[in-house]
C-alpha positions in Angstrom: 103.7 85.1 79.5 103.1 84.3 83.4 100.2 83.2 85.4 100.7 85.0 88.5 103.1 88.2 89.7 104.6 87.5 93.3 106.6 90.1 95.2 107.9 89.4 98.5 109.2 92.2 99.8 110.9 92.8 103.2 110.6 96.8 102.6 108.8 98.7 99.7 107.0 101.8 98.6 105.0 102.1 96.1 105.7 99.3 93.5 105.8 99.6 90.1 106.1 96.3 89.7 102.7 95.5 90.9 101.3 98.3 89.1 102.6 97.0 86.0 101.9 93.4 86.5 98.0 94.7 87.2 98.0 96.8 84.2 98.6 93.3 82.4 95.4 92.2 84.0 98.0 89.3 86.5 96.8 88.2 90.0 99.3 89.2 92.6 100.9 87.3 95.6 102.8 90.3 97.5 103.8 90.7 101.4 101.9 93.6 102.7 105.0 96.0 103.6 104.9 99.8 102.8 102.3 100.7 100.0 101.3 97.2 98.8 98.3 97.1 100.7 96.9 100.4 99.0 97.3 98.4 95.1 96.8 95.0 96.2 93.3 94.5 97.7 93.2 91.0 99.3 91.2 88.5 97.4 89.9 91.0 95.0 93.1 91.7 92.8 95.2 89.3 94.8 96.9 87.9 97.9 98.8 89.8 100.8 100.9 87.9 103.1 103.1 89.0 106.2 106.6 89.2 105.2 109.1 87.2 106.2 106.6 84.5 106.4 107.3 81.3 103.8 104.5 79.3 104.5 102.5 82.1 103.9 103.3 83.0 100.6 103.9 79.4 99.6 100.3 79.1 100.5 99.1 82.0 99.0 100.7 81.2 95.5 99.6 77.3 95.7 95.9 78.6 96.0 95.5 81.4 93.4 97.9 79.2 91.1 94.8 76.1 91.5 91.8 78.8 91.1 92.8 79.5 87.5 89.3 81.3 86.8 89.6 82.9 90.0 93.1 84.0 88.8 91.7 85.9 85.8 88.8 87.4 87.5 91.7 89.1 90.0 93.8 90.1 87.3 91.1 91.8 85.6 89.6 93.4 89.2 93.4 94.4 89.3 93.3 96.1 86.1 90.4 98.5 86.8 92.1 99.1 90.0 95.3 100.0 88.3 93.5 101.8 85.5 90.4 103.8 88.3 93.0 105.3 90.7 96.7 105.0 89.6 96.8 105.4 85.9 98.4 109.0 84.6 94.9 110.6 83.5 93.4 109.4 87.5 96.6 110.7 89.0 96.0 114.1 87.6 92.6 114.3 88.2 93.5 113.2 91.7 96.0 116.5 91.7 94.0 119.0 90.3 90.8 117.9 92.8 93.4 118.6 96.1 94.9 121.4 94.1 91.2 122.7 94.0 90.2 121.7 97.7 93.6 123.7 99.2 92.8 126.8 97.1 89.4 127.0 98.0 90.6 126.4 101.8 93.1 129.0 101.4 90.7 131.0 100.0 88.1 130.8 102.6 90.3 131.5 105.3 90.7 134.9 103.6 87.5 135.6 102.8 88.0 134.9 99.0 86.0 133.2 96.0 88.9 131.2 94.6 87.8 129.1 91.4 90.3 127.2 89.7 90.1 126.6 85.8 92.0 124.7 83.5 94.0 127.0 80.7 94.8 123.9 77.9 
């Protein structure tokens, strides 16, 4: 078991690693590069620090680590994130709902009804 997840980054996409550690309800100390800043919310499911920035991050750890109830409360806030907009069941919902708006847009623009339903 760990206290706190800390990824510092020079590059990234979309890490897993974050999404995982937030899953696990852990507070996360990340430099905001690529799509860190759309998981990580800062001060609500953890910090985000520049990268290539030590003092930064050393800083950023050394406070969550001393705010051990605060450290929950953004693991959990972390969680819901994790579970509201990136979990498998949110993801499809997510595609089904453009899937929907780009037929109907398609649709429109030809002068057709177009209503999607699900066959399973």
């Amino acid at each position: 078991s760990f206290d706190l997840f800390v990824l510092s980054s020079h590059d990234e996409g979309m890490s897993n690693a974050i999404l995982e550690a937030m899953a696990m309800e852990k507070a996360v100390v990340a430099t905001d590069v690529g799509g860190t800043g759309e998981v990580v919310r800062e001060g609500v499911s953890g910090r985000l620090v520049p990268p290539r920035q030590v003092a930064p991050l050393a800083r950023a750890i050394e406070e969550v680590l001393a705010d051990p109830e605060g450290r929950r409360e953004m693991g959990r806030k972390g969680r819901a994130i994790v579970v509201e907009s990136f979990s498998a069941r949110s993801m499809v919902r997510q595609m089904e709902a453009l899937y929907e708006r780009l037929a109907r847009e398609k649709g429109e623009a030809h002068g057709v009804a177009v209503k999607l339903e699900a066959t399973s």
